[in-house]
C-alpha positions as CSV (number, residue, x, y, z in Angstrom):
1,X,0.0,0.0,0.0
2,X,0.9,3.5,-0.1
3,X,-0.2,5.6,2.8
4,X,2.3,8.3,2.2
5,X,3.5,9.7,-1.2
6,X,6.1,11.9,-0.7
7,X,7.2,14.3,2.1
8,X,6.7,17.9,1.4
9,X,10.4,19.6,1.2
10,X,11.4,21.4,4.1
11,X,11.9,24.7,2.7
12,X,8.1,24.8,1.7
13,X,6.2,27.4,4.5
14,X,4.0,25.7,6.7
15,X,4.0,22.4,4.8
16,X,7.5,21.7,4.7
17,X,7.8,18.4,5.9
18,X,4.8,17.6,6.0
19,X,3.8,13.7,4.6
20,X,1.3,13.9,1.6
21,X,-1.0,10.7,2.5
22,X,-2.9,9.0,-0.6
23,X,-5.8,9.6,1.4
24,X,-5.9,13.1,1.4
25,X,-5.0,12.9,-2.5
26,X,-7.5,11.0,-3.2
27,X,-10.2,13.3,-0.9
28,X,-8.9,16.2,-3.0
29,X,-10.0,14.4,-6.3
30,X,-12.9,13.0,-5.1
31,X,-13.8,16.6,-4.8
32,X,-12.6,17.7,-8.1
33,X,-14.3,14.6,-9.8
34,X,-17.6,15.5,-8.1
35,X,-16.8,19.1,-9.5
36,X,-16.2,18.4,-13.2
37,X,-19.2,15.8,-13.4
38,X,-21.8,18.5,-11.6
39,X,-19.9,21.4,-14.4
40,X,-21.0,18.7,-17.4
41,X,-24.7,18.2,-15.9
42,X,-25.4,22.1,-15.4
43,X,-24.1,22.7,-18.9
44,X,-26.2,19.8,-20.3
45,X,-29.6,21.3,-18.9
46,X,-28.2,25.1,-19.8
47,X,-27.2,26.7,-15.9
48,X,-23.6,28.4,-15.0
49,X,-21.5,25.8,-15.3
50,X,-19.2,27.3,-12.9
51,X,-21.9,27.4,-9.6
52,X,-20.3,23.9,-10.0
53,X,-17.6,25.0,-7.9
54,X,-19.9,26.6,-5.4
55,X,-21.7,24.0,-4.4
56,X,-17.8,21.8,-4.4
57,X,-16.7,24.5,-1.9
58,X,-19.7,24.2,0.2
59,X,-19.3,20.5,0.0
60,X,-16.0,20.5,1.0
61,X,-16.7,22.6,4.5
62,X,-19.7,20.2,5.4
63,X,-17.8,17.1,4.7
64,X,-14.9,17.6,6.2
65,X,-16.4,19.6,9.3
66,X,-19.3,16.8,9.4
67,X,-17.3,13.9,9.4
68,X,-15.1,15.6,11.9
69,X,-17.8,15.7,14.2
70,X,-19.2,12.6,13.8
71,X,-16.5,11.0,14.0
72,X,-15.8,12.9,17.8
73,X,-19.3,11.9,18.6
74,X,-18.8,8.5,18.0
75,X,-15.8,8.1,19.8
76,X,-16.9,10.3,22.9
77,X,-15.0,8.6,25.7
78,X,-12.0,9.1,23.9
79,X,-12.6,12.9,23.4
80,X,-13.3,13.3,26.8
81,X,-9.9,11.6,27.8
82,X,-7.1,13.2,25.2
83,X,-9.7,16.2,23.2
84,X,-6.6,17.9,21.7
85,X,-5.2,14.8,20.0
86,X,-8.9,13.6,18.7
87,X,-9.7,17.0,17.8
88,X,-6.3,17.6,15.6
89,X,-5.7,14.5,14.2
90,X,-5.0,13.4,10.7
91,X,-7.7,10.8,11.1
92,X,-10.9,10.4,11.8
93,X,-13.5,11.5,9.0
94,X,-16.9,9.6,8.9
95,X,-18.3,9.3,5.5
96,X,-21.8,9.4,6.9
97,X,-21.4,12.7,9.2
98,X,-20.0,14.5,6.4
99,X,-22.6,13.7,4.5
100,X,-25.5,15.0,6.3
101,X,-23.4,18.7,7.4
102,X,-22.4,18.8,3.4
103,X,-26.2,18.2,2.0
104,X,-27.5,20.6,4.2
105,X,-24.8,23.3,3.6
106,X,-25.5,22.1,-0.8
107,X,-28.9,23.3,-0.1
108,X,-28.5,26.6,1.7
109,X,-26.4,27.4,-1.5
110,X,-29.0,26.1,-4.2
111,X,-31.6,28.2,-2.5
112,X,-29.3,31.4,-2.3
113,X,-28.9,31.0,-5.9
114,X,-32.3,30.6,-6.4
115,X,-32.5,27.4,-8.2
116,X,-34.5,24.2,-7.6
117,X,-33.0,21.7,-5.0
118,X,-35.1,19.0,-6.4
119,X,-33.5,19.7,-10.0
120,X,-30.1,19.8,-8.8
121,X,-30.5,17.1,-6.7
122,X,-30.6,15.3,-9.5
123,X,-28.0,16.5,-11.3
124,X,-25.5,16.1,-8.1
125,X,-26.4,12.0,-7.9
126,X,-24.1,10.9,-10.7
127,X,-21.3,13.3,-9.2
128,X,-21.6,11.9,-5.7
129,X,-21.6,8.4,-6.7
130,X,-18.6,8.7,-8.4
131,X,-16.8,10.9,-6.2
132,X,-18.0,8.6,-3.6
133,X,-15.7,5.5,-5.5
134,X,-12.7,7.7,-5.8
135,X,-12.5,8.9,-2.2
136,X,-12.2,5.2,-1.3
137,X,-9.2,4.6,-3.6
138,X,-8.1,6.8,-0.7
139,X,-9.1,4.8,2.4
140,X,-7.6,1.5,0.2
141,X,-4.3,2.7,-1.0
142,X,-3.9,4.6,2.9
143,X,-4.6,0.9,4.6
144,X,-8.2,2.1,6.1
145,X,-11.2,0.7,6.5
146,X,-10.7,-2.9,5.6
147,X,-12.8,-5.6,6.6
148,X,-12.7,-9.1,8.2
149,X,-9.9,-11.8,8.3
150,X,-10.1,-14.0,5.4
151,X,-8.7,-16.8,3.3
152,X,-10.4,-15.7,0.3
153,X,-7.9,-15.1,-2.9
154,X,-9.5,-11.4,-2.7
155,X,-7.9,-10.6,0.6
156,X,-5.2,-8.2,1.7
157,X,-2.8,-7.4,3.8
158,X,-1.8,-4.0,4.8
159,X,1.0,-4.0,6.9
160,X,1.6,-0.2,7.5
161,X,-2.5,0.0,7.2
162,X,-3.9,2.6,8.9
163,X,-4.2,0.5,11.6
164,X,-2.4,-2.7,10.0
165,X,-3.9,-5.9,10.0
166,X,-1.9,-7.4,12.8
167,X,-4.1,-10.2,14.9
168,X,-3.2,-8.1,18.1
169,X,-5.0,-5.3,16.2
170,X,-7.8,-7.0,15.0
171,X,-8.3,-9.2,18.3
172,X,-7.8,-6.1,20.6
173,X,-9.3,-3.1,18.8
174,X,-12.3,-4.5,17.2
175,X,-12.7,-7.8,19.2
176,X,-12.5,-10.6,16.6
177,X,-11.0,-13.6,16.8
178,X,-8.8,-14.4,14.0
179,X,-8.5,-18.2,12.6
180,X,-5.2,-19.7,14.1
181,X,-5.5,-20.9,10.7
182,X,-4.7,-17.8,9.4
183,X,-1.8,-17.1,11.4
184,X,-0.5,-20.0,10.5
185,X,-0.4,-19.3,7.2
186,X,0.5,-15.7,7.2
187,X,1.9,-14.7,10.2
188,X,1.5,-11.9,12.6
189,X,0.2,-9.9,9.7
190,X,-3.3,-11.3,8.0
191,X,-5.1,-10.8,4.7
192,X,-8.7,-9.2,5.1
193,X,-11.2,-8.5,3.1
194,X,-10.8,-5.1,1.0
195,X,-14.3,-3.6,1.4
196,X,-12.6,-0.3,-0.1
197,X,-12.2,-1.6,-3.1
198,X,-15.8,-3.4,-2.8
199,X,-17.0,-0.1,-2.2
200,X,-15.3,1.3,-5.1
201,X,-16.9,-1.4,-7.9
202,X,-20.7,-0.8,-6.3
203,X,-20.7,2.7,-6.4
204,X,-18.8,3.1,-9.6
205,X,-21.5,1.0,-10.9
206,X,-24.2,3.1,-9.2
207,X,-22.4,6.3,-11.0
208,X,-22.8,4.5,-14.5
209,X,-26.6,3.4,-14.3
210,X,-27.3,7.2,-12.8
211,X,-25.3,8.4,-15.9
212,X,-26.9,6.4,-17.9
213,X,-30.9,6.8,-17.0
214,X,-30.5,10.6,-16.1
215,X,-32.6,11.8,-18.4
216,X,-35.6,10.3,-16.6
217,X,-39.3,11.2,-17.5
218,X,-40.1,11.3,-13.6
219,X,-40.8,14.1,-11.5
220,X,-37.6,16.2,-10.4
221,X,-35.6,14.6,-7.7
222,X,-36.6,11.0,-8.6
223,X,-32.9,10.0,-9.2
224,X,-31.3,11.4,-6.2
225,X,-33.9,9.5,-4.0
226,X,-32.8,6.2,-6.5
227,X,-28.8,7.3,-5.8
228,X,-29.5,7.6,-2.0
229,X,-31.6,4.1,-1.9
230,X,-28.6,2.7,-3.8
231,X,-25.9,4.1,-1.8
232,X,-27.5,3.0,1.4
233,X,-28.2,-0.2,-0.1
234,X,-24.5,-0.4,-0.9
235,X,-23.6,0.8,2.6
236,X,-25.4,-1.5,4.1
237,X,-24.4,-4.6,2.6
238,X,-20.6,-3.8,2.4
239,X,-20.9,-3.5,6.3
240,X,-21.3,-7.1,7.5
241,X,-18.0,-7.6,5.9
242,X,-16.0,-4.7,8.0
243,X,-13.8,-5.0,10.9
244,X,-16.3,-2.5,13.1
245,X,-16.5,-1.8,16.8
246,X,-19.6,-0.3,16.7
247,X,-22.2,-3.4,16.4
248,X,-24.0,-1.9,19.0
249,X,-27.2,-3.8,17.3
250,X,-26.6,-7.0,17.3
251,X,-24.9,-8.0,14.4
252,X,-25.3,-4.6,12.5
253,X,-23.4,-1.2,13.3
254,X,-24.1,2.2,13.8
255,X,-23.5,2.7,9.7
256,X,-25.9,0.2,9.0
257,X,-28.8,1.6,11.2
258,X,-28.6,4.8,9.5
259,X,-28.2,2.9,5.9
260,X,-31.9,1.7,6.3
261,X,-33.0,5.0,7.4
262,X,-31.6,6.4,4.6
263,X,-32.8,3.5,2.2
264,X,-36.5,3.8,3.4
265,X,-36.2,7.7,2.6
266,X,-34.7,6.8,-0.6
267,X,-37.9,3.7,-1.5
268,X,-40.1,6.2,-0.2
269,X,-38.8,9.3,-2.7
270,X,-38.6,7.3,-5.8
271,X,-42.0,6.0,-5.2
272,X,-43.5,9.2,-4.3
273,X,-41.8,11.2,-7.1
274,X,-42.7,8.3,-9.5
275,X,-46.7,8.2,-8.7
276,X,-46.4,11.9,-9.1
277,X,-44.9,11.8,-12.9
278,X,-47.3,9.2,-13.4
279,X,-50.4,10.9,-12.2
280,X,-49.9,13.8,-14.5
């Protein structure tokens, strides 16, 4: 893997040696990909195709702020014992929490510019689903967010992982017994499953059947509520295969909970703006 890709030289002002992760690459162009793919939708359907940027920038605040936050939240009685070290780190951005501060910041700026938020809903699905599979290039090529021990030809190993997939780091941190099996065969370090790159194939797929049917004959909004019952779909699924600390459920995490909200509001917006189209 490659968590770092270079070190900024010294002589560089505040950056200079500074690591440049592949995560935070990768967060930069899931950004700019979201960008250029909302520029070619406004053009398509004859708006600015520089607010583009706008609602990028706006994105950017809520996500990173949101998934800041979330992140805190989640980990509370951490944050209560070392608050400067949580609050500063590199780490710790929750995909979900950045979500929900960047949608509602997206909004404020449709309605500023006085355009329709169910009409650029739609036009912002394809762009987050795609932006959504290069952002966890990031978490993959950075060693984050991997999933269970297995002896599957699709696992991996991520030695300088982000944590690495040691047995005393899946046994202590996320309490899961790894197969002596395994250990056997591998060592101290064992192959998981790579639910980035899982991630990456469903919603890439997502981005390509959005492209494809965007030109819908439903009522505005209908494909953003399809992207969001997709993406929580995805979400949901990819979950039971994570090394999580958080089944707090049962068997299913915090992420998953707030998948099936998010699906049901998704079912529930496709058929509504469906029957709607077709009543008319």
């Amino acid at each position: 893997m490659y968590p770092v890709f270079f070190q900024m030289p010294q002589w560089v002002p505040f950056l200079g040696g500074q690591p440049i992760t592949s995560f935070g690459v990768f967060m930069l162009l899931a950004f700019l990909t979201a960008g250029y793919v909302l520029r070619a939708e406004l053009q398509r359907v004859n708006e600015d195709p520089d607010k583009a940027w706008d609602f990028v920038f706006m994105a950017v605040i809520g996500g990173i702020l949101g998934a800041k936050v979330y992140y805190l939240l989640l980990n509370f009685p951490s944050l209560i014992e070392d608050p400067i070290r949580m609050v500063f780190s590199r780490g710790g951005l929750v995909w979900y929490g950045g979500f929900l501060l960047a949608t509602a910041l997206v909004i404020r700026e449709i309605r500023r510019q006085g355009l329709s938020v169910p009409v650029m809903a739609d036009l912002i699905a394809p762009a987050l689903a795609l932006a959504y599979a290069v952002g966890r290039i990031g978490c993959f090529l950075v060693g984050d967010d991997w999933g269970l021990p297995t002896d599957s030809f699709l696992g991996v190993r991520f030695p300088k992982g982000a944590p690495a997939t040691t047995v005393q780091n899946i046994e202590q941190m996320f309490g899961i017994t790894v197969d002596p099996a395994l250990i056997e065969e591998y060592g101290n370090v064992v192959p998981v499953h790579p639910t980035q790159l899982y991630e990456v194939g469903m919603s890439t797929l997502i981005f390509f059947i959005l492209w494809r049917i965007r030109e819908h004959g439903h009522q505005k909004g209908w494909l953003f509520m399809l992207w969001l019952g997709c993406a929580g779909v995805e979400r949901f699924l990819v979950e039971f295969l994570r090394a999580k600390d958080d089944r707090f459920f049962g068997v299913l995490t915090v992420a998953q909970i707030i998948s099936l909200a998010i699906v049901a509001v998704g079912v529930w917006g496709v058929l509504k703006t469906r029957a709607a189209s077709e009543s008319t």
